[in-house]
Predicted model as a PDB file, atoms N, CA, C, CB and O in Angstrom, pLDDT in the B-factor column:
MODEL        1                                                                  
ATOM      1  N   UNK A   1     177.447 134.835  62.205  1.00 74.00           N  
ATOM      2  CA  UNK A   1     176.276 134.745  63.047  1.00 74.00           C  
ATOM      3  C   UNK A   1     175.998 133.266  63.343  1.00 74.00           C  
ATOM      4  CB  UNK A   1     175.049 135.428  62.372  1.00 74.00           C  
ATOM      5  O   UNK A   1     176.060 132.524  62.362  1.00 74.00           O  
ATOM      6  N   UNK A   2     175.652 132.613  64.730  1.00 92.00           N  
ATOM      7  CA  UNK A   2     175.593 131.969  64.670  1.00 92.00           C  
ATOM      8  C   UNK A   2     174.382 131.226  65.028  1.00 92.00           C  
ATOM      9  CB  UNK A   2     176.375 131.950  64.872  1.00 92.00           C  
ATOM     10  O   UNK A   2     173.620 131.657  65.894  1.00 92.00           O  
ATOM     11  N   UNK A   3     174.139 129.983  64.320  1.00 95.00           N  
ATOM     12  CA  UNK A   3     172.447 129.437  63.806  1.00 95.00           C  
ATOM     13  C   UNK A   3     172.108 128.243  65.465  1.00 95.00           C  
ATOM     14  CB  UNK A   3     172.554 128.034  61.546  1.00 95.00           C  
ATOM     15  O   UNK A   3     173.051 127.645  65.983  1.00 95.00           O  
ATOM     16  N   UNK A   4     171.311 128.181  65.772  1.00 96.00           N  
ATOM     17  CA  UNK A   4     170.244 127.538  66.402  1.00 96.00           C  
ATOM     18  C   UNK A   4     170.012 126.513  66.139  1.00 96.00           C  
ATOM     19  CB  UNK A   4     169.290 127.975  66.353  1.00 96.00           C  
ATOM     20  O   UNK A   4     168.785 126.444  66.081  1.00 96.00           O  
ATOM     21  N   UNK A   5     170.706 125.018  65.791  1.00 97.00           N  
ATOM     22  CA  UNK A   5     170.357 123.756  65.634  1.00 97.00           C  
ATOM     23  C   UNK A   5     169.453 122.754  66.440  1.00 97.00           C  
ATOM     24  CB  UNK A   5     171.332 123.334  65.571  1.00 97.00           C  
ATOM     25  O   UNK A   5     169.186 121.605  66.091  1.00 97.00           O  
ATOM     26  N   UNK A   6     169.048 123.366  67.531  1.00 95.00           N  
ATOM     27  CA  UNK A   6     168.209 122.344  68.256  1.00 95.00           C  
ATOM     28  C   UNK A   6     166.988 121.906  68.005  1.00 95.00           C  
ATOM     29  CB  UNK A   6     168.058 122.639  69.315  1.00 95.00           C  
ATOM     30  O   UNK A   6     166.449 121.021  68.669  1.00 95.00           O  
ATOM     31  N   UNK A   7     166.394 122.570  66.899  1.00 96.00           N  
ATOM     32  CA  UNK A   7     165.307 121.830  66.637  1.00 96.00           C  
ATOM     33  C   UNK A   7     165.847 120.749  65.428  1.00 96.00           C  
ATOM     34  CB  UNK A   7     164.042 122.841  66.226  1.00 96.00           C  
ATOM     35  O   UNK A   7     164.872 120.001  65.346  1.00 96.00           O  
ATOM     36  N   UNK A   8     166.806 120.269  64.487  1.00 97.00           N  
ATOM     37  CA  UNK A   8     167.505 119.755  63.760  1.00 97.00           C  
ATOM     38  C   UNK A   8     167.980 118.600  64.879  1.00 97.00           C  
ATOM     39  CB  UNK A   8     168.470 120.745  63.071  1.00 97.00           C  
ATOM     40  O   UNK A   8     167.611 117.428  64.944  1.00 97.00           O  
ATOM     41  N   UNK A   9     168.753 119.193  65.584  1.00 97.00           N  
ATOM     42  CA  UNK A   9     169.037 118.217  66.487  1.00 97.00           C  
ATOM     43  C   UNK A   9     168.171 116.642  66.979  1.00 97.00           C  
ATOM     44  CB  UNK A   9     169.117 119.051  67.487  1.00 97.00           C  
ATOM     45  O   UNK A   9     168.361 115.435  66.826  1.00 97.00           O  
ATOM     46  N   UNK A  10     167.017 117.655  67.726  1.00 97.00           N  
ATOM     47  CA  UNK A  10     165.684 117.213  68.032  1.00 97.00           C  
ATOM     48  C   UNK A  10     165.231 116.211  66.916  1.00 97.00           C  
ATOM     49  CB  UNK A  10     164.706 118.451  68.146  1.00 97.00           C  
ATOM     50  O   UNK A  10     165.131 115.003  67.132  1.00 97.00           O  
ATOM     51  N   UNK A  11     164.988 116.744  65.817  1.00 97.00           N  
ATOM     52  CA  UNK A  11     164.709 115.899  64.443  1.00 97.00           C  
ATOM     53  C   UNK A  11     165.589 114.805  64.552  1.00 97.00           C  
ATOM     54  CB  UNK A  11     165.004 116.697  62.992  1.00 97.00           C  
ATOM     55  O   UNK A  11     164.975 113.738  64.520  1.00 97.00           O  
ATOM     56  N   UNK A  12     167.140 114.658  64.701  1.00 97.00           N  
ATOM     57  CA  UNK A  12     167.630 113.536  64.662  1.00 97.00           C  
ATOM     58  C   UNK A  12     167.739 112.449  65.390  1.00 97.00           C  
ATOM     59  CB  UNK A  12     168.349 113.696  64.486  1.00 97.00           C  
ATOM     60  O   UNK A  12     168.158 111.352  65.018  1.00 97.00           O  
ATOM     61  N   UNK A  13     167.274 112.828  66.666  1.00 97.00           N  
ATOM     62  CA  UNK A  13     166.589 112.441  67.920  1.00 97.00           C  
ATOM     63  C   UNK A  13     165.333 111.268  67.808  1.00 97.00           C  
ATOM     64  CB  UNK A  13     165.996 113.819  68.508  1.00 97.00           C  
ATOM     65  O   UNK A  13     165.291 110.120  68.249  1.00 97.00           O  
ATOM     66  N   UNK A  14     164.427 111.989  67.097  1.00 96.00           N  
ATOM     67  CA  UNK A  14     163.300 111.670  66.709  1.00 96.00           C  
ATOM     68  C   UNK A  14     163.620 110.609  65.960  1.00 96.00           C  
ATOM     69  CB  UNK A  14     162.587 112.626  66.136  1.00 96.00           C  
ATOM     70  O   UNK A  14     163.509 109.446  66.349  1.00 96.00           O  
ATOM     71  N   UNK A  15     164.163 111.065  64.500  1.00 96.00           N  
ATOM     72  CA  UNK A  15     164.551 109.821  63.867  1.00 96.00           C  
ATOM     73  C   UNK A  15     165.329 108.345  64.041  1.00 96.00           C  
ATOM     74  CB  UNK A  15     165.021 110.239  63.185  1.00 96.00           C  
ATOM     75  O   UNK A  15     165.300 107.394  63.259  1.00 96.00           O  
ATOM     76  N   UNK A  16     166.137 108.484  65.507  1.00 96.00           N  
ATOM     77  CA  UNK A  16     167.053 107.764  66.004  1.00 96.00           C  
ATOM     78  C   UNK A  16     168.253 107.760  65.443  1.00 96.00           C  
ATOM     79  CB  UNK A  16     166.687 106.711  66.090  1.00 96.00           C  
ATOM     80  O   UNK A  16     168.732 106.633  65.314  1.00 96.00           O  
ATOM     81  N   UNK A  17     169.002 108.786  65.005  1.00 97.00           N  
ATOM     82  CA  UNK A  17     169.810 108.785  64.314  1.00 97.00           C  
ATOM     83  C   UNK A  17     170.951 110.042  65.077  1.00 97.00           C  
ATOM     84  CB  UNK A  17     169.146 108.925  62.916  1.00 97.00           C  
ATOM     85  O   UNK A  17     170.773 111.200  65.455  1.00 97.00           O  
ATOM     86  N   UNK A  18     172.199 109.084  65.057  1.00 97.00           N  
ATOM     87  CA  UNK A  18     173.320 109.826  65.321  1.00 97.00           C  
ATOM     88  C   UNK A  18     173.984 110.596  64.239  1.00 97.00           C  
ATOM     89  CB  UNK A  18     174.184 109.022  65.840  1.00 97.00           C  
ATOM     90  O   UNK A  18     173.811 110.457  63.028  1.00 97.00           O  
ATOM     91  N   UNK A  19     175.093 111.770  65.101  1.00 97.00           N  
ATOM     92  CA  UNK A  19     175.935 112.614  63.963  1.00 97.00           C  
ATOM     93  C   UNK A  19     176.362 111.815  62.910  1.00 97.00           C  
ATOM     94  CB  UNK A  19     177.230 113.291  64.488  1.00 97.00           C  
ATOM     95  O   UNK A  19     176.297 112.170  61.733  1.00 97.00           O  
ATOM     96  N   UNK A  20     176.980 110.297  63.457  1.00 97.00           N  
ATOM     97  CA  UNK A  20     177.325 109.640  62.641  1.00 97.00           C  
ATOM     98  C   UNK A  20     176.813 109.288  61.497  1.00 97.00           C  
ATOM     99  CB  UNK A  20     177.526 108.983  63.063  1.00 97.00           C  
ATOM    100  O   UNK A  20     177.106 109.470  60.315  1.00 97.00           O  
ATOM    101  N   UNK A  21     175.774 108.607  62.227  1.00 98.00           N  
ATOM    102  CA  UNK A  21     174.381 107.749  61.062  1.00 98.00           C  
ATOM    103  C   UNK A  21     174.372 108.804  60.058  1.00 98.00           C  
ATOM    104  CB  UNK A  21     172.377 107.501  61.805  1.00 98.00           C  
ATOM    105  O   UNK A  21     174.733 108.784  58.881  1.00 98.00           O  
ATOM    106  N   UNK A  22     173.605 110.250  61.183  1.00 98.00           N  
ATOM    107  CA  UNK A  22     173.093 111.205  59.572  1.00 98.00           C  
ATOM    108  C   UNK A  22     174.596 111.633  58.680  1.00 98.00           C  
ATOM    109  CB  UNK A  22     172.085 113.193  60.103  1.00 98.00           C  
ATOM    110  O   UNK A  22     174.633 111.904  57.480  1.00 98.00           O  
ATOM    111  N   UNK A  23     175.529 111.610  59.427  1.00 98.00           N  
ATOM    112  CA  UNK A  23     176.766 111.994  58.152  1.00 98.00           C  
ATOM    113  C   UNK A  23     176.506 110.984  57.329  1.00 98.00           C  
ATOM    114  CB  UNK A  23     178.545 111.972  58.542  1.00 98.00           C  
ATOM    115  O   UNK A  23     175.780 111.395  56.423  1.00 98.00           O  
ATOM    116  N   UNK A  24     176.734 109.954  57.227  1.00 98.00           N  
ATOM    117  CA  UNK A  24     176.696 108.328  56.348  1.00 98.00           C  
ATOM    118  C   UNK A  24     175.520 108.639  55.429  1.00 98.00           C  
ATOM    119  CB  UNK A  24     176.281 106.655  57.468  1.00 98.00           C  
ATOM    120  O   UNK A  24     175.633 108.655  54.204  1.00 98.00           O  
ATOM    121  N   UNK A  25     174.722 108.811  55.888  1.00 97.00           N  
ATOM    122  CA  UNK A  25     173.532 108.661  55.088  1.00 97.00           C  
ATOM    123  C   UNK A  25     173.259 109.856  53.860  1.00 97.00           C  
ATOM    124  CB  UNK A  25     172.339 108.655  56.151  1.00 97.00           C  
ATOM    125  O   UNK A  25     172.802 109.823  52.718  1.00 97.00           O  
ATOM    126  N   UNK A  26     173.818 110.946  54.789  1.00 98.00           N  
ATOM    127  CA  UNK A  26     173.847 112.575  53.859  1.00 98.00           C  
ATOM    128  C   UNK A  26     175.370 112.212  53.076  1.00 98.00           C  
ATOM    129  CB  UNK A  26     173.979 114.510  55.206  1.00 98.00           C  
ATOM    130  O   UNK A  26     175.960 113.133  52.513  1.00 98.00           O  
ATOM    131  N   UNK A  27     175.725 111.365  53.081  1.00 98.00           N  
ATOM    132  CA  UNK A  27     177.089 111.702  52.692  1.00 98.00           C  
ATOM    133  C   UNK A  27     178.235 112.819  52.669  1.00 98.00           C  
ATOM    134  CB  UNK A  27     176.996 111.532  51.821  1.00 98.00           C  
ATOM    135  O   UNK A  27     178.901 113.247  51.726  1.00 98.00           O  
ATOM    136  N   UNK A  28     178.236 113.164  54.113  1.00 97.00           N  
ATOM    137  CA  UNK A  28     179.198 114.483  54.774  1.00 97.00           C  
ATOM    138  C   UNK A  28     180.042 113.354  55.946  1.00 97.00           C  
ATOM    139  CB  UNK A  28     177.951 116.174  55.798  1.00 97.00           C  
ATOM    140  O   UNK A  28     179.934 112.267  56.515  1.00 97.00           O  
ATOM    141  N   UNK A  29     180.822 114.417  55.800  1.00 97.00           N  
ATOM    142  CA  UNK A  29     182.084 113.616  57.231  1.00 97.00           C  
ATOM    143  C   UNK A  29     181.625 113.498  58.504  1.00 97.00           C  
ATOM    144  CB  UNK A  29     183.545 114.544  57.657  1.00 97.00           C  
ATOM    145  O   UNK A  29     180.881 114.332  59.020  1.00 97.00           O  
ATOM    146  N   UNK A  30     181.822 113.011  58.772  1.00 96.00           N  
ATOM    147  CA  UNK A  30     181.039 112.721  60.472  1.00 96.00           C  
ATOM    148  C   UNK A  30     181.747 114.169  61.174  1.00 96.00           C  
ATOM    149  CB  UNK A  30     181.764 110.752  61.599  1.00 96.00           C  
ATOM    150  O   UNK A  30     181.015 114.917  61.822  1.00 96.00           O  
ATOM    151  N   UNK A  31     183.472 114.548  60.957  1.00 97.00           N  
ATOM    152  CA  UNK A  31     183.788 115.879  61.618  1.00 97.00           C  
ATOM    153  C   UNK A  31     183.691 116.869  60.894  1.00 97.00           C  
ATOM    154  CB  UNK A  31     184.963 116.004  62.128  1.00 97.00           C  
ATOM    155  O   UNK A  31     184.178 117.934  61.272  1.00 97.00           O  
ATOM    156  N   UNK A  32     182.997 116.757  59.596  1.00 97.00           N  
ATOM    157  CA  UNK A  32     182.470 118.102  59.263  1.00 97.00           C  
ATOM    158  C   UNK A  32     180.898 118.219  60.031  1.00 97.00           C  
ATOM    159  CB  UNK A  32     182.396 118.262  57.462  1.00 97.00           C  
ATOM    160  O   UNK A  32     180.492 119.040  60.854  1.00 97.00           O  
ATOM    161  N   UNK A  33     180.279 117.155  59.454  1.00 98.00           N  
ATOM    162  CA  UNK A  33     178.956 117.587  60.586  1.00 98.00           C  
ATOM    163  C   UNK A  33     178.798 118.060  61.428  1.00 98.00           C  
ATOM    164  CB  UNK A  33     178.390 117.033  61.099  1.00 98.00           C  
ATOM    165  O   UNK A  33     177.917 118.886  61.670  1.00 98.00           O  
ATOM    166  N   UNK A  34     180.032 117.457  62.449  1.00 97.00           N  
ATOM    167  CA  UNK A  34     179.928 117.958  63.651  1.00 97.00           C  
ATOM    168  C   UNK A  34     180.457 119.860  64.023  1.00 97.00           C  
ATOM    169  CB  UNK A  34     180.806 116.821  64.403  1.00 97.00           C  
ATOM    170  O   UNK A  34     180.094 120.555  64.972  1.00 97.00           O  
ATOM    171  N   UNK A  35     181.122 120.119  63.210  1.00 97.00           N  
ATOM    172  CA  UNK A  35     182.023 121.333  62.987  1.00 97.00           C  
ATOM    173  C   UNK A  35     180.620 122.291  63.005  1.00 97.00           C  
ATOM    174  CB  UNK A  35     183.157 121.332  61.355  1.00 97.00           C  
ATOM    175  O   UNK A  35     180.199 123.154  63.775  1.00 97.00           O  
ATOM    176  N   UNK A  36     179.922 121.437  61.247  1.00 97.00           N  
ATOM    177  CA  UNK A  36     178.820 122.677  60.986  1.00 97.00           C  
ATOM    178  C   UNK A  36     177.455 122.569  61.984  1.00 97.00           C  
ATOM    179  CB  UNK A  36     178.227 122.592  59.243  1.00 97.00           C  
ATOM    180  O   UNK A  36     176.573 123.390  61.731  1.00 97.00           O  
ATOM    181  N   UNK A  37     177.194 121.565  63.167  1.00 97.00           N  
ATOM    182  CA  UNK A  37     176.168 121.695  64.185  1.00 97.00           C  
ATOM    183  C   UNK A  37     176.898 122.394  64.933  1.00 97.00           C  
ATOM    184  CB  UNK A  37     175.549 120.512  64.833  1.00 97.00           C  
ATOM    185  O   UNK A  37     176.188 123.362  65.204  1.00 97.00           O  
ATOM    186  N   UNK A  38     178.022 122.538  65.519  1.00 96.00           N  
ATOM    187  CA  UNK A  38     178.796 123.260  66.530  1.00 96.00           C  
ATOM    188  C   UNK A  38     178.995 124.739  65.926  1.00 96.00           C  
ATOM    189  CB  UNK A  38     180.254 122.481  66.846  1.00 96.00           C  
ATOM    190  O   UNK A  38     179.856 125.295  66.608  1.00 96.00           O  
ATOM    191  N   UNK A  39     178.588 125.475  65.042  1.00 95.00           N  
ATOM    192  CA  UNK A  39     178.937 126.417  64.180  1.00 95.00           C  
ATOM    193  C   UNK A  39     180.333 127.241  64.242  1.00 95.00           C  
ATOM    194  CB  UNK A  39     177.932 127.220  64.257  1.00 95.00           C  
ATOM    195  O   UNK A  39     180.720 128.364  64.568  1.00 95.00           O  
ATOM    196  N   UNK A  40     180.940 125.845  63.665  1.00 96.00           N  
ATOM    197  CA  UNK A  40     182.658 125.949  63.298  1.00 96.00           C  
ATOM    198  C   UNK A  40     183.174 126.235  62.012  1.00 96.00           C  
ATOM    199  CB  UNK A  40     183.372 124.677  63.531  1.00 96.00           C  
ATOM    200  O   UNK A  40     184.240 126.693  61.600  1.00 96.00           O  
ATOM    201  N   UNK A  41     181.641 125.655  61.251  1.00 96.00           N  
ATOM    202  CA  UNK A  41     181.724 125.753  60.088  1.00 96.00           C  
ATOM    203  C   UNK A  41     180.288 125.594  59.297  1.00 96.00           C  
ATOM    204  CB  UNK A  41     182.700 124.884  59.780  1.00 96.00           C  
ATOM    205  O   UNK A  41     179.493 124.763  59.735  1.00 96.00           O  
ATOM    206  N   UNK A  42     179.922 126.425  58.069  1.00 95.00           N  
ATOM    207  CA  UNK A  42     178.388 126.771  57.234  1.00 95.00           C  
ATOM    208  C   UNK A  42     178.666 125.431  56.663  1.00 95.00           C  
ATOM    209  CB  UNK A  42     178.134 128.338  55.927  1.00 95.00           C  
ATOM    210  O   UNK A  42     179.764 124.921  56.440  1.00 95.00           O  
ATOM    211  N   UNK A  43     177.201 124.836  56.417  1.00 97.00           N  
ATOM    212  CA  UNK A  43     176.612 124.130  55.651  1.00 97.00           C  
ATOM    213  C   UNK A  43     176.602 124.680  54.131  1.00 97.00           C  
ATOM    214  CB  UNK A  43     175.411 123.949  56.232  1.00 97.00           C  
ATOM    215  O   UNK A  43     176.301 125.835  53.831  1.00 97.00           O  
ATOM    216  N   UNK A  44     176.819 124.096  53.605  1.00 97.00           N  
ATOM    217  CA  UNK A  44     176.513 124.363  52.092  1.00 97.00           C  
ATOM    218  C   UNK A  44     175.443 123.644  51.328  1.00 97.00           C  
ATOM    219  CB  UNK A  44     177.670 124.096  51.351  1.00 97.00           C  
ATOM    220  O   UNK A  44     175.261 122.518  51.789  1.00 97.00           O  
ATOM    221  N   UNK A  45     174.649 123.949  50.267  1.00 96.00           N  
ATOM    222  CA  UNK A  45     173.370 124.303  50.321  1.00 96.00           C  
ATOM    223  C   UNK A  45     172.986 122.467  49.817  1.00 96.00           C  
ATOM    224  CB  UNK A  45     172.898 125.884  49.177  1.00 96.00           C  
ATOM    225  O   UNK A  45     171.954 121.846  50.075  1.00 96.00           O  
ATOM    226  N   UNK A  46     174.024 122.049  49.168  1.00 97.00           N  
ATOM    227  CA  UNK A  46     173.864 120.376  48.972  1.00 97.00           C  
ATOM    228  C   UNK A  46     173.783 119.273  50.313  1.00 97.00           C  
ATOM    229  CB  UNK A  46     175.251 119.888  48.114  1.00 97.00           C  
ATOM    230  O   UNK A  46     173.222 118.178  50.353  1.00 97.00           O  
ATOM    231  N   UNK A  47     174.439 119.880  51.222  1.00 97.00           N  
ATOM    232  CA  UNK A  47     174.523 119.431  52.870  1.00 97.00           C  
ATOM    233  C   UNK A  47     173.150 119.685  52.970  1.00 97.00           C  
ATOM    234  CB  UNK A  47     175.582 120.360  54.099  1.00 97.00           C  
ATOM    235  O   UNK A  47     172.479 118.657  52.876  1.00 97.00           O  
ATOM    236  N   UNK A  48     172.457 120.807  53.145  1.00 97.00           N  
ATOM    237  CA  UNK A  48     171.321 120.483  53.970  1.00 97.00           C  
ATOM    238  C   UNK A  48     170.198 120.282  53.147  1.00 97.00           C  
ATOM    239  CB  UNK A  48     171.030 121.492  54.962  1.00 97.00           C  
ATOM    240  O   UNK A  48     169.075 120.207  53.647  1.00 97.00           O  
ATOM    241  N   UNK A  49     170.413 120.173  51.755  1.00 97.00           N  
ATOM    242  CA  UNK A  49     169.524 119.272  51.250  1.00 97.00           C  
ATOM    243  C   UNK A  49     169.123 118.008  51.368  1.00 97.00           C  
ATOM    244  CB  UNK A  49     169.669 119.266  50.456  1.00 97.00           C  
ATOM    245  O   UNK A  49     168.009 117.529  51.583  1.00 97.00           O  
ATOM    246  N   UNK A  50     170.585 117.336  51.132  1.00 97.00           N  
ATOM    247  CA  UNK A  50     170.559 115.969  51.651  1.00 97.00           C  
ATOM    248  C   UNK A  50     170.089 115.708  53.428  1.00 97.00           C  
ATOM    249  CB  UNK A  50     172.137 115.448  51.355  1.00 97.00           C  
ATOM    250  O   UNK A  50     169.566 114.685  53.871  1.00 97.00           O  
ATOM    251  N   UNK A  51     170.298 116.420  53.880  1.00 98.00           N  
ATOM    252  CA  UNK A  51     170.291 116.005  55.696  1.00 98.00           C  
ATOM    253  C   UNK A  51     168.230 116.386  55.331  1.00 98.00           C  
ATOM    254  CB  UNK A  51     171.717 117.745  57.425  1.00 98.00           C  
ATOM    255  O   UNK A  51     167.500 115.683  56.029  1.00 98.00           O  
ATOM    256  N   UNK A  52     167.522 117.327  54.408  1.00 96.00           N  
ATOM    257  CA  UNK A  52     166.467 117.480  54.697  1.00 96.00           C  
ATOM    258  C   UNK A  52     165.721 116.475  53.888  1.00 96.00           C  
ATOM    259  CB  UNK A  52     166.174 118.733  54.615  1.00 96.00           C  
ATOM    260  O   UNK A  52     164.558 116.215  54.194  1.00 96.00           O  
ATOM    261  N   UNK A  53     166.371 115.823  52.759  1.00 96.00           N  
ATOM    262  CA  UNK A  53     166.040 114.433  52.378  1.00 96.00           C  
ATOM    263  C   UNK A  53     166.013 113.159  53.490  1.00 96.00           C  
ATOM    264  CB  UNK A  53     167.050 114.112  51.336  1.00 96.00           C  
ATOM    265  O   UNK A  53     165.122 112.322  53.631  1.00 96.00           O  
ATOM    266  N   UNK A  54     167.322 113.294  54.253  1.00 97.00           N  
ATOM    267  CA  UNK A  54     167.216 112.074  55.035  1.00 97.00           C  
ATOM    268  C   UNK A  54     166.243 111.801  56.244  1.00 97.00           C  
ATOM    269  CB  UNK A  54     168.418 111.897  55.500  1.00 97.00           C  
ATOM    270  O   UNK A  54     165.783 110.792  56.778  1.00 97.00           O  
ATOM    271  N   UNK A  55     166.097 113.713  56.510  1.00 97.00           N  
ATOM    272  CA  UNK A  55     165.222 113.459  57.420  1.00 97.00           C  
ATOM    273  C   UNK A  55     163.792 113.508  57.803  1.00 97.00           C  
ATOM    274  CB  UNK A  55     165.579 113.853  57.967  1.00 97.00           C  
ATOM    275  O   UNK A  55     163.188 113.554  58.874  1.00 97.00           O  
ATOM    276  N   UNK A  56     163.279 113.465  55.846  1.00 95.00           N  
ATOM    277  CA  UNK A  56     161.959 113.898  55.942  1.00 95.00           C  
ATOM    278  C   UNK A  56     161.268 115.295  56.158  1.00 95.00           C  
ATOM    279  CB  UNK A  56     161.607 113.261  56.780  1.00 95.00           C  
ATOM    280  O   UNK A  56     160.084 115.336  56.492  1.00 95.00           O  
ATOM    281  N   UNK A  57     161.757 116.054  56.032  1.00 95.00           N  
ATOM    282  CA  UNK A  57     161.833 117.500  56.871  1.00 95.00           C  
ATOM    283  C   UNK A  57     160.687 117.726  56.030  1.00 95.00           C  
ATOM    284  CB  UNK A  57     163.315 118.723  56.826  1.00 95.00           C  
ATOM    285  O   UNK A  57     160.773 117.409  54.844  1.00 95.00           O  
ATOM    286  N   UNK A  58     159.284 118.392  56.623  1.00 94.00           N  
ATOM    287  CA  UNK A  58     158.150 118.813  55.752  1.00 94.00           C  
ATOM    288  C   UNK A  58     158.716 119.864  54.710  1.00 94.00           C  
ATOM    289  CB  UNK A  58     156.923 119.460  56.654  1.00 94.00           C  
ATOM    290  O   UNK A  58     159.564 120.627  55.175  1.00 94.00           O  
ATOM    291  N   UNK A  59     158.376 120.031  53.345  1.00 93.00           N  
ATOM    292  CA  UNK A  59     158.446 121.095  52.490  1.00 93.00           C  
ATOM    293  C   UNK A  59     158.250 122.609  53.300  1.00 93.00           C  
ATOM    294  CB  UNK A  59     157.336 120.817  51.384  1.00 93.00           C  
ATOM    295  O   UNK A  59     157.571 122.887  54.287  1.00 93.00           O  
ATOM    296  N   UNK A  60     158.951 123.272  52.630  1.00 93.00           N  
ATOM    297  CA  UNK A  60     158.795 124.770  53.341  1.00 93.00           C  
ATOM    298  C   UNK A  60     159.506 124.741  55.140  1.00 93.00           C  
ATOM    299  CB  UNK A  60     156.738 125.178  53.392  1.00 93.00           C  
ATOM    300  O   UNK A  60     159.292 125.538  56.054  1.00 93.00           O  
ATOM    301  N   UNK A  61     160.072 123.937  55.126  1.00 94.00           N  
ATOM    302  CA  UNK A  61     161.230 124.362  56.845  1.00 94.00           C  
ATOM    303  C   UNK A  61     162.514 124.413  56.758  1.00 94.00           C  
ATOM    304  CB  UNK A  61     161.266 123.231  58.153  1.00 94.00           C  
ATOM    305  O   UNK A  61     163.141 124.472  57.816  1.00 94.00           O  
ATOM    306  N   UNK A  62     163.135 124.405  55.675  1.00 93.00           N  
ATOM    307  CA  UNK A  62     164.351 124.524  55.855  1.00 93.00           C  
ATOM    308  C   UNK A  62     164.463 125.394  56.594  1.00 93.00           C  
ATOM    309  CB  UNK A  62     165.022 124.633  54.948  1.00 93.00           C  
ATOM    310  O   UNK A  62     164.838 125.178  57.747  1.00 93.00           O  
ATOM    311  N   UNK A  63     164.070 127.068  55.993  1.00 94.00           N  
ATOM    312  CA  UNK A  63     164.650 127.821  57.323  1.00 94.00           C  
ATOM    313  C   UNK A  63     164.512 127.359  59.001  1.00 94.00           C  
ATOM    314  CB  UNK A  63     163.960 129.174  57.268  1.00 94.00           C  
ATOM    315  O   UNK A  63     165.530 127.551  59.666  1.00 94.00           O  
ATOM    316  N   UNK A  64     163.454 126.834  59.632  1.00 94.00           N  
ATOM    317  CA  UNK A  64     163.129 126.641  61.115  1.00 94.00           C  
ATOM    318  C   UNK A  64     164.400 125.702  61.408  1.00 94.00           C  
ATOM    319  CB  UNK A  64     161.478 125.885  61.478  1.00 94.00           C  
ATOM    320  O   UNK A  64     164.747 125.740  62.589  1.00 94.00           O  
ATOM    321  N   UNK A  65     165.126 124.913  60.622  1.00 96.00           N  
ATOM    322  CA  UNK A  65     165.819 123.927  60.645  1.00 96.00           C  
ATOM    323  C   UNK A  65     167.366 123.876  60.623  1.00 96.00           C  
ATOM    324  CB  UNK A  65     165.364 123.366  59.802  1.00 96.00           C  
ATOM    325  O   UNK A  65     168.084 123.102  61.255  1.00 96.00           O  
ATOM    326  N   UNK A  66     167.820 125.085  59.569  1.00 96.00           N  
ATOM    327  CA  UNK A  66     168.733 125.415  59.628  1.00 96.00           C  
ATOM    328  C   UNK A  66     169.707 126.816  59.614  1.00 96.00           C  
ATOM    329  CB  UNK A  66     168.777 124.805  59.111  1.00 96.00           C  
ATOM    330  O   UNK A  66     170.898 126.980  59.349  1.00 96.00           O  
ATOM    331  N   UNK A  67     168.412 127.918  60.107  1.00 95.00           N  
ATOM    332  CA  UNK A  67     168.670 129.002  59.760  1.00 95.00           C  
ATOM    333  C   UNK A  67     168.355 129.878  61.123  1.00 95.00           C  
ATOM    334  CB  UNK A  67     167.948 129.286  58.496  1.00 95.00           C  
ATOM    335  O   UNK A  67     168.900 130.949  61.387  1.00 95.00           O  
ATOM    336  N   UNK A  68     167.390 129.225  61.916  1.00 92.00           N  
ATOM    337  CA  UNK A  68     167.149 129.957  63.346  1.00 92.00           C  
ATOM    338  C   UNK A  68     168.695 130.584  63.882  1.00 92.00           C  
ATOM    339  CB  UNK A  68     166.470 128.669  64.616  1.00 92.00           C  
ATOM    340  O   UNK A  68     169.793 130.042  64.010  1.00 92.00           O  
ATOM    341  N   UNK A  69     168.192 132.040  64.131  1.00 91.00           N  
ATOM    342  CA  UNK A  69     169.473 132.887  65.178  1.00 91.00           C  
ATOM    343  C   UNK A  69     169.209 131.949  66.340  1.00 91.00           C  
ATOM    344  CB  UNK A  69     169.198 134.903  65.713  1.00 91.00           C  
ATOM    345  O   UNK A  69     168.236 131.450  66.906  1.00 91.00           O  
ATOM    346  N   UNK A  70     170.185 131.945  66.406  1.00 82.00           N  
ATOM    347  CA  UNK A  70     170.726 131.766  68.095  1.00 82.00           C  
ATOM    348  C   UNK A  70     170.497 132.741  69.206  1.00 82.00           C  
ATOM    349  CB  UNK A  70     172.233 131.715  68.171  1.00 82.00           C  
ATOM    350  O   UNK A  70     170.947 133.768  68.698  1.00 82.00           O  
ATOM    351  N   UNK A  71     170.153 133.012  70.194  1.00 77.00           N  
ATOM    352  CA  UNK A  71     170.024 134.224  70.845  1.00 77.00           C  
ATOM    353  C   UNK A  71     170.987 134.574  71.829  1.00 77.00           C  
ATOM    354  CB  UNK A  71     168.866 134.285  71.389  1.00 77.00           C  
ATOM    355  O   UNK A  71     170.899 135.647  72.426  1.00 77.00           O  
TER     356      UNK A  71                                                      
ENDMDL                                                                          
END                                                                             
């Protein structure tokens, strides 16, 4: 099934931060990142911890963030 990143996206936007930057910073590959925003490939649950550390993400959104269906 595949997930809905644009509000994540948006967030990185906000923050000024590229696939790149946030791989570096989350410590993930810049072409895995890109794999698991393109849904080529799942995040695993240390990935989007770190990406919700880097990006400040309020408590309680992971799901809006990384779990929205796609329609």
């Amino acid at each position: 099934m595949p997930y809905d990143y644009k509000k994540l996206l948006g967030k990185m936007r906000e923050e000024g931060l590229t696939q790149e930057l946030l791989a570096k910073k989350a410590h993930i590959g810049k072409s895995s990142l890109n794999l698991k925003l393109n849904n080529n490939r799942e995040f695993r649950q240390g990935e989007m911890i770190r990406i919700f550390n880097v990006l400040k993400l309020p408590d309680g959104s992971m799901e809006e963030y990384f779990f929205s269906e796609k329609l």
